[in-house]
C-alpha positions in Angstrom: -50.6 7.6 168.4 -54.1 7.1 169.2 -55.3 9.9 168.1 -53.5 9.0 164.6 -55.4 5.8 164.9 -58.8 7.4 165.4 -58.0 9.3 162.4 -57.3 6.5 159.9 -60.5 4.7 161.3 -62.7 7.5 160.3 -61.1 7.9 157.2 -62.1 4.3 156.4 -65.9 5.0 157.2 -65.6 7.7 154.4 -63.7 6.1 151.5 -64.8 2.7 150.1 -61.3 0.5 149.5 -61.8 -1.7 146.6 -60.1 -5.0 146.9 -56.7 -5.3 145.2 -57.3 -2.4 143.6 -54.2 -0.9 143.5 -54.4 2.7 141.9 -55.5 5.5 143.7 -55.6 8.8 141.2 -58.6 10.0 141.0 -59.4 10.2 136.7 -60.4 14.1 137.6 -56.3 14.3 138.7 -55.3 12.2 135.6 -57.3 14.4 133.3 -55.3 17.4 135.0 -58.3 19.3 136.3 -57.2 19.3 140.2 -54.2 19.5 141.5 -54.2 16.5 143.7 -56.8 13.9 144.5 -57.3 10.3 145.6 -60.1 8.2 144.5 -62.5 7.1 147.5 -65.1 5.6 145.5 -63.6 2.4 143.9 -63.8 4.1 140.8 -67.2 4.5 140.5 -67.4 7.9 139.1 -71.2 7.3 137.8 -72.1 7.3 141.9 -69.7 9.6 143.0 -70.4 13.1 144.8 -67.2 14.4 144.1 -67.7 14.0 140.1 -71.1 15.1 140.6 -69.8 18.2 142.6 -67.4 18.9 140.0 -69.7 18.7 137.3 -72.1 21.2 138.8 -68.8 23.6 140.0 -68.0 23.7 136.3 -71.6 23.9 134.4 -71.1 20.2 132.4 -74.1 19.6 130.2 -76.0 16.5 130.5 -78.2 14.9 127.9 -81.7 14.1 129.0 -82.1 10.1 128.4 -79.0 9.0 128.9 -76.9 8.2 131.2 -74.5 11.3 132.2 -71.3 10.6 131.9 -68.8 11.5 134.5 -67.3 15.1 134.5 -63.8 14.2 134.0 -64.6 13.1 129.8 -65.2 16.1 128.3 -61.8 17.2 129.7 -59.9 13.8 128.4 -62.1 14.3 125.2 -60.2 17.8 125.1 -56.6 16.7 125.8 -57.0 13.6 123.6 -57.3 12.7 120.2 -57.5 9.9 117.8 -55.1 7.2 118.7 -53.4 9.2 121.7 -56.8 8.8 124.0 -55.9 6.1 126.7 -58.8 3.9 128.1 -60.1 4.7 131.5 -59.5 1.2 132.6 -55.7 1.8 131.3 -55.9 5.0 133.4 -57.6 3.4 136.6 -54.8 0.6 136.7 -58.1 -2.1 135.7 -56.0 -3.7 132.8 -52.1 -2.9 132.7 -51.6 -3.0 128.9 -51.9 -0.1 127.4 -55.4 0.7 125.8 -57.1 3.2 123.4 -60.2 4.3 123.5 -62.1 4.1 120.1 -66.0 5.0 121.9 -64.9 8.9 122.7 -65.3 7.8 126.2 -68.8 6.4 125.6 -68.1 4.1 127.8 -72.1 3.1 128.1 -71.9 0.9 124.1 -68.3 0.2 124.7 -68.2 -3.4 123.7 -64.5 -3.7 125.8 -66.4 -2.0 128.8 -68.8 -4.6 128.8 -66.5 -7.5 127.7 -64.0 -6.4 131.4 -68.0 -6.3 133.3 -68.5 -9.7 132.0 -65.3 -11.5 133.0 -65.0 -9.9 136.2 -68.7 -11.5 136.8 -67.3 -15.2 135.2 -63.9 -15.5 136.4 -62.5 -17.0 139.4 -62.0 -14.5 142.2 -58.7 -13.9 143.7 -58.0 -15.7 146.8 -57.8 -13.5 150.0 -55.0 -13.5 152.2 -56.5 -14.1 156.3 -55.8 -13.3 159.1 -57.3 -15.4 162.6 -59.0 -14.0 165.2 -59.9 -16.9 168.3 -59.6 -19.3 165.4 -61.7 -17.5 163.2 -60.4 -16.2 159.7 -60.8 -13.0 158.7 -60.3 -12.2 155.0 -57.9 -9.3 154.2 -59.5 -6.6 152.4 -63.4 -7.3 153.0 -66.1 -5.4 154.8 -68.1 -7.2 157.5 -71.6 -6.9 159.0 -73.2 -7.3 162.6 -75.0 -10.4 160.3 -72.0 -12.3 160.2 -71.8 -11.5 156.2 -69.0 -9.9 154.3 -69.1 -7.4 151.5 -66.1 -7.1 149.0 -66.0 -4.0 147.1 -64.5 -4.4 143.3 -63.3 -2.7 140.9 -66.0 0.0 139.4 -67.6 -0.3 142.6 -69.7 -3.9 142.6 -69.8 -5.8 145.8 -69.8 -9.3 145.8 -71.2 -11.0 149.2 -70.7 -14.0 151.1 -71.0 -15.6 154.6 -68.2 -14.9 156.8 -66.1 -18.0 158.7 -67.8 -17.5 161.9 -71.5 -18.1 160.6 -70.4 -21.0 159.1 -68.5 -22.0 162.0 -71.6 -21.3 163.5 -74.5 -23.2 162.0 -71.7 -26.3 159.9 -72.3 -27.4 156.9 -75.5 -25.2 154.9 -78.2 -27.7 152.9 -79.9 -24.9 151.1 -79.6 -21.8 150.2 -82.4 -19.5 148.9 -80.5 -16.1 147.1 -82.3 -12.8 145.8 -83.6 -12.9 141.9 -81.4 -10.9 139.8 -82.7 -7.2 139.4 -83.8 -7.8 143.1 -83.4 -4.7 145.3 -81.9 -5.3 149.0 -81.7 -2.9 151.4 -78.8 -3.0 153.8 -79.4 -4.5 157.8 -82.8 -5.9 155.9 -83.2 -9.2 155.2 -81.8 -10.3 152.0 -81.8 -14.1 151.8 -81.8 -17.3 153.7 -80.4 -20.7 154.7 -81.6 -23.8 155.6 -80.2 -27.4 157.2 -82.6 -29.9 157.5 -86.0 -28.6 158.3 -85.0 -25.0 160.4 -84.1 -22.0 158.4 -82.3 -19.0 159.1 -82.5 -15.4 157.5 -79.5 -12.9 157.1 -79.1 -8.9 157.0 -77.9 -7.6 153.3 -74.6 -6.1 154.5 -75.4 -3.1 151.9 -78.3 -1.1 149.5 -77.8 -2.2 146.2 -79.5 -4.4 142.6 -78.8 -8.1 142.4 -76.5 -8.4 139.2 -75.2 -11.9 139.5 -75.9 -15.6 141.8 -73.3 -18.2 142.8 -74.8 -21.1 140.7 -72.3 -23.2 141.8 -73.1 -22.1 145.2 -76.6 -22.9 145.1 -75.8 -25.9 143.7 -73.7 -26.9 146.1 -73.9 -25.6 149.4 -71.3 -27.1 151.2 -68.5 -24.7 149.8 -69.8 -22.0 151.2 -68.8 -23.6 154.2 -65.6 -25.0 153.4 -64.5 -21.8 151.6 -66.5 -18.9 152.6 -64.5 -15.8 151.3 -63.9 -17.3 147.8 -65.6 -20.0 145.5 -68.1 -20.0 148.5 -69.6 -16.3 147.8 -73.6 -15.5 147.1 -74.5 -13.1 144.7 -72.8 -9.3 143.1 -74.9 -6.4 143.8 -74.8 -2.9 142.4 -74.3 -0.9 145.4 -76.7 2.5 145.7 -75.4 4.1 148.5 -71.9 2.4 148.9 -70.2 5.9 151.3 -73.2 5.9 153.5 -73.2 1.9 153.6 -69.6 2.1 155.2 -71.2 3.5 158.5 -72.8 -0.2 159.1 -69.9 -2.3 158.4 -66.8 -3.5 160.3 -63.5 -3.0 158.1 -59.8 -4.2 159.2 -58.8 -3.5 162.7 -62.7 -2.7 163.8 -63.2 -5.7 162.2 -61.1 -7.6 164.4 -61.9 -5.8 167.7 -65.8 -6.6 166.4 -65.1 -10.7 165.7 -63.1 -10.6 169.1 -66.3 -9.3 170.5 -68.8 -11.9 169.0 -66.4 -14.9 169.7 -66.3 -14.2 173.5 -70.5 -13.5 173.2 -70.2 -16.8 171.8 -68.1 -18.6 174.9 -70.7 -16.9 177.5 -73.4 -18.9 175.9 -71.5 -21.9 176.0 -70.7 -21.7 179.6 -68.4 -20.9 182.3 -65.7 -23.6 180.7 -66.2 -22.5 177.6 -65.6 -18.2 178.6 -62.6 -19.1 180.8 -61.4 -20.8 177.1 -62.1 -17.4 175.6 -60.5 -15.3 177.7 -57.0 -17.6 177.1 -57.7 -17.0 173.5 -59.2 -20.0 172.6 -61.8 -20.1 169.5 -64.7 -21.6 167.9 -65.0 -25.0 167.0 -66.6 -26.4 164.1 -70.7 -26.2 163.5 -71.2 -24.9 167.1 -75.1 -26.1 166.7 -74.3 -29.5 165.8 -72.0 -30.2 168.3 -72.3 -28.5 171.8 -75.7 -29.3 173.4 -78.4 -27.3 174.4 -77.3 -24.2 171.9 -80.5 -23.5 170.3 -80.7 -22.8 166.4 -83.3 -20.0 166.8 -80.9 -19.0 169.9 -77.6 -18.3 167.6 -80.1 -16.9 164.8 -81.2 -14.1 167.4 -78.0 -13.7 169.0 -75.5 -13.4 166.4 -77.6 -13.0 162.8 -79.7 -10.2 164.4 -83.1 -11.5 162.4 -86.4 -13.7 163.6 -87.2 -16.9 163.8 -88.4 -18.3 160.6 
């Protein structure tokens, strides 16, 4: 059994799990090319080694100046034609009506390609089911880092990013919030933006490598929901992720995640004093904006402990 579990936990460091995301077939199975194959890249076949791997295994031209497509299109393009090609998105699960493809898999000017990008960036997110660790919610399905933020990998492989419930739990109710530019590069366990209530400031790690695509306006305009709802109106900014398999190494996922927030809650209860650890070890969790209310727990204190950056 453990050995089983040691297993699965590895298997997560090396396969990116999109949220909700629901088919697994790898397009290189669907097109009929291998045999049998799951997709451990969120469907980002642009970024993928194992499309790039294939491409090279089977001599696939490339175009100089554009972008290369994925291998697995000149093999639909084969099997396909006219009015009997299915849209990747149909074939990835992305939209469940059934869709042609009129762009010969040119997905790059597809107009519906960039109509789906659009909406997932404008439309409401999906509300995550939780689970509560000492009191602290934990969002089914996210990615955490040691920086208390979480990193939700959607379909196509973007990653929105928020703060996670016990930052906020940490620090109560934000004031400001100062995000990355879009087109800004952040670099994960790097500092990627910051936070402020009244006159101190705090700094927080980028949970992964990736190009700033999108900002929470609404956040930003109103900092106070990314306390009162961390993991869904409250989130930051989308990035394009650059090394998304290697990121994995540096974040907590499910069960590790748990064991990890277990961990930082009961750090947490030692700083607060004996009282406070002998509530811990009964299972007892954090209370609401930490700073504000217990005395003598330092801003730049928490900052160092439990963001992992400087004082500002």
């Amino acid at each position: 059994m453990k050995e089983s579990k040691t297993k699965s936990a590895k298997m997560k460091k090396k396969r990116v799990i999109g949220f909700q995301v629901l088919e697994e077939e790898c397009i290189w199975m669907k097109a009929g090319v291998v045999n049998f194959r799951l997709c451990d890249n969120d469907y980002d076949c642009y970024n993928c080694p194992f499309d790039q791997g294939m491409r090279k295994a089977l001599n696939l031209e490339s175009h100089e100046g554009q972008r290369e497509k994925p291998g697995w299109v000149q093999h639909l393009q084969k099997d396909y034609h006219g009015a009997s090609r299915p849209c990747r998105h149909t074939l990835t699960g992305r939209i469940n009506a059934p869709k042609i493809c009129t762009m010969n898999y040119e997905c790059y000017h597809c107009p519906y390609d960039q109509m789906l990008d659009e909406l997932d960036l404008g439309r409401p997110l999906h509300a995550p089911t939780y689970k509560l660790v000492s009191g602290i919610r934990i969002a089914d399905g996210y990615y955490y880092h040691m920086g208390h933020s979480w990193a939700r990998f959607e379909h196509g492989g973007r990653v929105r990013v928020g703060f996670d419930d016990f930052l906020v739990k940490l620090f109560g109710a934000i004031q400001t919030l100062k995000l990355p530019p879009l087109g800004a590069t952040l670099k994960q366990a790097q500092v990627g933006w910051t936070f402020s209530r009244e006159y101190r400031k705090a700094a927080v790690l980028s949970p992964v490598t990736g190009t700033v695509l999108a900002t929470n306006h609404r956040a930003l305009e109103h900092p106070e929901i990314t306390n009162d709802d961390p993991y869904q109106e409250g989130w930051l900014f989308i990035l394009e992720p650059k090394l998304p398999k290697r990121d994995l190494k540096g974040l907590y996922y499910a069960d590790d995640g748990f064991r990890w927030m277990e961990q930082e809650n009961g750090k947490l209860m030692s700083l607060m004093g004996p009282e406070y650890e002998q509530l811990a070890a009964t299972g007892g969790g954090v209370v609401n904006d930490v700073f504000g209310n217990v005395p003598g727990m330092g801003w730049n204190r928490l900052v160092r402990t439990f963001l992992r950056t400087e004082k500002m």
